[in-house]
N, C-alpha and C positions, 0 to 999 in steps of 0.2 A: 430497623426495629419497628415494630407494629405499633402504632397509633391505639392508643388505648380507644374505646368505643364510647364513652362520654365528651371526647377529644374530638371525635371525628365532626366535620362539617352538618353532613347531613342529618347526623342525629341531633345535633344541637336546633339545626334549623328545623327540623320536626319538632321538638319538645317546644319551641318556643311557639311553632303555630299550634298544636294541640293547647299551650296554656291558655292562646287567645280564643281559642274557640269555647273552650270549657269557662272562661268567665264570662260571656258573651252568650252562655245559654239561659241566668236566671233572669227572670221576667220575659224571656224573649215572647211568649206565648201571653203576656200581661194585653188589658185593656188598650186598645185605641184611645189618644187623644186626640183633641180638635180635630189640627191639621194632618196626623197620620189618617181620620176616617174619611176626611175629605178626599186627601188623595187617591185611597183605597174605594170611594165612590166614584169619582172621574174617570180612575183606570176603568173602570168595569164598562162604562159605556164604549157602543161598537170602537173600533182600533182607526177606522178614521176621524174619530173625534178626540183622540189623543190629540191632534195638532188646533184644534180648538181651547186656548188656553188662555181666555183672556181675565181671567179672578185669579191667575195664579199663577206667579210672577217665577214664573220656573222653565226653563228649556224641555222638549218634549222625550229625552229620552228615557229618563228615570219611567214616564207616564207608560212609554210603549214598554218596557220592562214588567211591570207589574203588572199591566194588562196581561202580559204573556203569562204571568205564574196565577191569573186570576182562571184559566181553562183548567189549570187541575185543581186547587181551594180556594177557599177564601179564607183559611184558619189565619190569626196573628201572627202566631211563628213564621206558615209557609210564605208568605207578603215579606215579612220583614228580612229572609233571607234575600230579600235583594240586596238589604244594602251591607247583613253581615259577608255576605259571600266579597264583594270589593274590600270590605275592610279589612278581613284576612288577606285580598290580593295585594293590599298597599302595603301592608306591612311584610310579607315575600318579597316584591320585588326589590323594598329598601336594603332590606338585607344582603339580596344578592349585589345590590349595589354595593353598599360598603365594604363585602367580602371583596371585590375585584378593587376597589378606589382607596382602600384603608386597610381593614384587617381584619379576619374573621371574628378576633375578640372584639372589634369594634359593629359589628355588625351582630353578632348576638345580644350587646351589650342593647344598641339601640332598637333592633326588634323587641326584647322582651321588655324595654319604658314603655314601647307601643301597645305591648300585648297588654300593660296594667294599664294602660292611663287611661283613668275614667272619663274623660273629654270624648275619646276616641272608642270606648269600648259603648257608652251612650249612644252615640252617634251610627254606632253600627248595628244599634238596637230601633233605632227609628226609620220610619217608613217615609223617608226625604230625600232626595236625591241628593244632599252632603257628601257622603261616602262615596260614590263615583266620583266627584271633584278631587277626594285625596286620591282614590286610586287611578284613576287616567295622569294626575301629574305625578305620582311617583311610576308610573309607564312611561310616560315620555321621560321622566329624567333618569332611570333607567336607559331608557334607548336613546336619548342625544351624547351619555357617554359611549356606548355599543358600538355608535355611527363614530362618534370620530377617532375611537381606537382602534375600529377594525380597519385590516388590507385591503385595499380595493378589489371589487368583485363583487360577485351574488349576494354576499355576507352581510357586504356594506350596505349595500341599496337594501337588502333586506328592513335593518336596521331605519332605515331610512324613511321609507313606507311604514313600520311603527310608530315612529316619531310624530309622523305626518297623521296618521290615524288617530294616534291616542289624545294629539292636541282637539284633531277636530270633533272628537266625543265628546273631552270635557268640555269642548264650546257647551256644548249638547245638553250638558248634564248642571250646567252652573252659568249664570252670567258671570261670575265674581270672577270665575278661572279662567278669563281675558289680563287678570292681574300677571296669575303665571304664566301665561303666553307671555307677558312681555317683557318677564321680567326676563325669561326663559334667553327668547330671542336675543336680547343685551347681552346676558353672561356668554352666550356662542359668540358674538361676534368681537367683544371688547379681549377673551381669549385665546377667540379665534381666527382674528382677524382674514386668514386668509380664506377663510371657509364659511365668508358673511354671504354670498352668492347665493351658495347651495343652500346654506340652513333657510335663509330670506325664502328661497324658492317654496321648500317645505311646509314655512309657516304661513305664506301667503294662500296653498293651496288649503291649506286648515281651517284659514278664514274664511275661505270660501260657501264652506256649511253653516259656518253663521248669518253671512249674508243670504245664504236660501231662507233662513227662519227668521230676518229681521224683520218683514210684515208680521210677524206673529211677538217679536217684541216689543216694537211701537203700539200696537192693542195691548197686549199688558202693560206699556206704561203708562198709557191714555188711563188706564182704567184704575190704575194705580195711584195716579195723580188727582183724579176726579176723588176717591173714598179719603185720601188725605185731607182734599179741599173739604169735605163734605159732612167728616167725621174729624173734630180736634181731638188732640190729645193720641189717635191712631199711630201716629209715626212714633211715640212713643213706649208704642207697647211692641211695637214687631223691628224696632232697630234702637242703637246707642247713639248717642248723642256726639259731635265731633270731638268734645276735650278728654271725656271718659274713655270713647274708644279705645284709647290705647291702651290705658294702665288694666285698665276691665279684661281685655284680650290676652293680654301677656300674663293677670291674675291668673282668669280661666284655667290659659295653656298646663297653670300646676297644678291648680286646685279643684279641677273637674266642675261639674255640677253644685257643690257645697255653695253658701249663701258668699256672695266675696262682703270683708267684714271689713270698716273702716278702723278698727281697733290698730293700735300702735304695735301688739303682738305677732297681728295676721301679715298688714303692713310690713314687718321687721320681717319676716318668714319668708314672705314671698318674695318681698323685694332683692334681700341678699341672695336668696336663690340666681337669680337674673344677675346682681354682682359678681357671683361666686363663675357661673359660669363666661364670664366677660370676661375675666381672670383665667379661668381655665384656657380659652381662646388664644387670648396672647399668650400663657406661659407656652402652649402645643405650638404656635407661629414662630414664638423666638427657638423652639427646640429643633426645626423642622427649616432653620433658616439656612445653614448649612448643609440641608439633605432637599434642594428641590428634587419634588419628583411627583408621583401621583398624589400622597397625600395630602401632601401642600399646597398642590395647585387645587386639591376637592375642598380645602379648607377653607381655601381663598373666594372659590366659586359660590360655595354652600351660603358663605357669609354675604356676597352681593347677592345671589337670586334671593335669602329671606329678605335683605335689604330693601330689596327695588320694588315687590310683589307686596310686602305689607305696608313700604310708603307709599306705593300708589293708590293702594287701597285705601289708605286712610285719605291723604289728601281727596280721592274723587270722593267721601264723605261731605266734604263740603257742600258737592252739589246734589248728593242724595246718600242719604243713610246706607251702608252696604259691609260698613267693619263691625264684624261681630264674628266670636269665636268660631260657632258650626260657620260660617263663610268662607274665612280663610284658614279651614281648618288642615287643606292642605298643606299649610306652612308648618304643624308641629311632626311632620316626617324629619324636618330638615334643623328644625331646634333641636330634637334627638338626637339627630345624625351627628348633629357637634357635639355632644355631651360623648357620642360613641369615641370620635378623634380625641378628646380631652383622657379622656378614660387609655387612651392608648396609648400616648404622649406624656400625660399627667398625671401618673397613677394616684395617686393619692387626692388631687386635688378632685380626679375622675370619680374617684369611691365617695368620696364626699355627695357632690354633686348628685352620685345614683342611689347614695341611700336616703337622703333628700327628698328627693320627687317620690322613690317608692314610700316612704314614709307618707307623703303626704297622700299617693293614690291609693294607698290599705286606708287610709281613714277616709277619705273620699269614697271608696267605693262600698264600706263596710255601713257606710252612713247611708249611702243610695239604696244598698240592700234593704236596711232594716227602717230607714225613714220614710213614711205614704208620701211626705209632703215635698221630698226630691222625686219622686217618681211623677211617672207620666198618669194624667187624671184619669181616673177608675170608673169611666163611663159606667163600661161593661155591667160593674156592679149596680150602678146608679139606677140604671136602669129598670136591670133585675129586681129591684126592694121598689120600686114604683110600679112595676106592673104585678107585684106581689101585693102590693097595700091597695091599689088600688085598680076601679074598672074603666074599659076605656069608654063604658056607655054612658056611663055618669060624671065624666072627668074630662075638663078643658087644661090643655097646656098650652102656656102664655110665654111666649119665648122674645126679647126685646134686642129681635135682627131683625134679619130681612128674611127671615126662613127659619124653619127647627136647624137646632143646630145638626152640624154631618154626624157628630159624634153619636147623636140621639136617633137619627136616621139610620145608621148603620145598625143601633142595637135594639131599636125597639120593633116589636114581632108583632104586636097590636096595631090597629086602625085607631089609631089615635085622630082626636080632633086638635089643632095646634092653629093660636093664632098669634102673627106677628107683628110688632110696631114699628121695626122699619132700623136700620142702621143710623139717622137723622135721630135727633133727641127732637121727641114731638113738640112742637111750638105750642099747643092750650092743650089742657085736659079735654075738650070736647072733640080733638084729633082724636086721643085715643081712645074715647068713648065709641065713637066711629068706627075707628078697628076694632076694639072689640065685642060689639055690639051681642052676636052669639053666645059667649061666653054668659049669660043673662041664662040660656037654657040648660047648664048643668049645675048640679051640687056643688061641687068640687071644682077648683081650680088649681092648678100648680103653676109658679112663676118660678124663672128660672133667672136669679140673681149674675149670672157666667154674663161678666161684657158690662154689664146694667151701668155701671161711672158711667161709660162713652158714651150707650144711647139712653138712658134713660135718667141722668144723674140726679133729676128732680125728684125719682119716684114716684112720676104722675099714675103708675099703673095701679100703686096701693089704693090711693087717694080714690081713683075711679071704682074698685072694688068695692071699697068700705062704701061711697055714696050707695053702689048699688044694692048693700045689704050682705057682702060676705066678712066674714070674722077671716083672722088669720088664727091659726090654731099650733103651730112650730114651722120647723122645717127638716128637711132631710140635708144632710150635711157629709159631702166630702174633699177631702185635700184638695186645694188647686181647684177644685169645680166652685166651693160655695155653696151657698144655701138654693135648696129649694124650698122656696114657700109653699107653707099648705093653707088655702083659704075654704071655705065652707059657706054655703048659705046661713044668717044667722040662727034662721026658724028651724032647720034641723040641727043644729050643732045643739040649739037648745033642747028640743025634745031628745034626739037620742044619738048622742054622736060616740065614738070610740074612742074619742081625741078628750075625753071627757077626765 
């Protein structure tokens, strides 16, 4: 009897990548933030200065990637299909996974959490090298099972040399995806025992390309370590803290981007989620105790590799901040993945569990849509309305880094004048009198509040302004950016200003 055609495999695994695609297209073409402009400036320089990366604590191949889609645009969209184009390959290859290790219902089930969850639909909307970490580890874990179930021959070594490549990319593409190398490694050999040789061989050759690029690590950590010492309070804007980590992480994993809330409500929601599915777990292990076979040894595995890969992650927290959601983002393939087996095993407990999450990722992601202050910061615009209000022949901008921001670089089309005070919180006002000594020759000044706690917390730069005779007049205001201040000389604000 013919397989009805909503039935069939392939359609199902098209519909589900078409859904990821099509929610993954609003905003895609939205402003640059910070760290996407910066990246998107680094790529641009020549393709041997990709491996020059010492302010940016990243492996170089996301960098040669974008460089590459930088020869035909520079549009938001065409960039950021780097990392959508991986994020639809991670969630393919899982599926074909679980179709072969579990079931096809379980493998629709867990591609399409993928295709909503707003963690991961974010993440493939950003210009970061994230999204290669989940898709090189859902490749290799794809292909460590391909390798030990296929017959020996061409097929296998095939599989093999995948394994071996896909690890050695995500070296590539992620410090953190040395977590799933190793957690990787353990799961082959504690179930593999006899085939710890070969797989060791594999992973040793993988490591290989990391050690090429370790001179290029030890500079980004040098330098990393130097802006921590140098700037307090830094390490706690760009990572979480060792105790938070966790429950923050696993928050995340359901609740996307939305604010995580200490309320007894959000608490209660999320938490039992992670209950419900630990419950799930066992009830599918005691059902599946009497049927060893594939799905119970992938259930058994799925549960040590998240095991090994996010406590190691957290523990090497201790010695430097590194567990944070987009990090080990590669780990919510594999939280899925079990929720696919419970669903398979559990039915009911399985339905629970997926109208749960998707419950929570329609409100998560409907809130992303329609909230400025979840989205990514709206330079673009920022921009735009400042070199609409003002000129750059009469107008200083006062930026308190060590540089115009990338974001500001990226968008702004004017020969703007810009002066900086330094990532260091200046020790006396006559420091930044000093730097900004220039700023004396314009009308107008704009200071740009983005950062200002860490270097500037004192607000010495108001303080120098007002001695030297400018008024502040408002500011311009967007989500996530903050205020730009607008100051004025006071002698024309008073004869004829517009601010008036």
């Amino acid at each position: 009897m013919k397989t009805a055609r909503y039935k069939q495999w392939w359609f199902q695994f098209t519909l589900v990548l078409i859904l990821a695609v099509l929610l993954r297209v609003p905003f895609l073409n939205g402003s640059f933030w910070l760290d996407e402009a910066a990246q998107a400036i680094e790529s641009a320089r020549p393709w041997w200065q990709q491996f020059v990366l010492a302010e940016d604590f990243q492996p170089p191949f996301f960098h040669l990637v974008v460089h590459a889609l930088q020869y035909v645009s520079h549009a938001e969209w065409w960039l950021r299909l780097a990392s959508v184009v991986p994020g639809i390959g991670s969630i393919a290859f899982v599926m074909l996974l679980l179709r072969k290790q579990v079931s096809q219902k379980a493998a629709v089930v867990t591609g399409s959490l993928l295709a909503v969850s707003n963690l991961h639909l974010f993440f493939s909307q950003e210009l970061r090298p994230y999204m290669w970490g989940v898709f090189f580890a859902a490749l290799s874990w794809y292909s460590v099972y391909e390798w030990l179930q296929a017959a020996e021959g061409k097929k296998r070594q095939r599989w093999l040399i995948f394994l071996t490549l896909s690890n050695a990319l995500g070296f590539l593409s992620s410090y953190v995806f040395i977590f799933w190398w190793m957690a990787q490694w353990a799961m082959t050999v504690t179930f593999y025992p006899r085939k710890w040789w070969r797989v060791t061989q594999s992973f040793l050759v993988s490591s290989v390309f990391f050690m090429v690029w370790l001179p290029g690590f030890w500079e980004q950590w040098r330098v990393g370590q130097t802006l921590r010492a140098s700037l307090p309070g830094w390490a706690e804007v760009v990572s979480v803290p060792f105790l938070k980590a966790v429950p923050l992480t696993l928050a995340k994993f359901v609740t996307g981007v939305l604010e995580v809330d200490i309320s007894l409500w959000f608490v209660v929601s999320v938490g039992l989620w992670w209950v419900l599915l630990g419950v799930g777990v066992l009830a599918a292990l005691a059902s599946l105790q009497k049927k060893p076979g594939l799905s119970r040894n992938f259930l058994l595995q799925t549960l040590f590799l998240t095991s090994i890969a996010f406590g190691a992650a957290w523990l090497f927290t201790l010695l430097t901040p590194v567990l944070a959601p987009k990090r080990v983002l590669y780990l919510l393939p594999l939280i899925l993945a079990l929720v696919g087996v419970v669903v398979q095993y559990r039915r009911w407990v399985g339905l629970a569990l997926v109208s749960w999450f998707v419950a929570w990722q329609a409100w998560a992601n409907w809130s992303y849509w329609t909230q400025p202050v979840l989205q990514r910061e709206n330079w673009r615009a920022l921009v735009q309305e400042v070199e609409h209000s003002f000129s750059a022949q009469n107008t200083a901008v006062v930026f308190g880094f060590d540089g115009p921001f990338a974001s500001w670089r990226w968008y702004a089309t004017e020969g703007w004048q810009t002066y900086n005070t330094g990532t260091v919180p200046p020790a006396s006002y006559a420091e930044v009198e000093e730097t900004l000594m220039g700023v004396q020759n314009y009308e107008y000044v704009l200071v740009f509040d983005y950062l200002r706690d860490l270097t500037d917390p004192d607000r010495k730069i108001e303080f120098v302004l007002s001695e030297w005779g400018y008024e502040e007049i408002g500011a311009i205001t967007y989500p996530n950016i903050g205020p730009v201040r607008m100051w004025v000389r006071q002698q024309l604000f008073a004869e004829n200003s517009q601010y008036e």
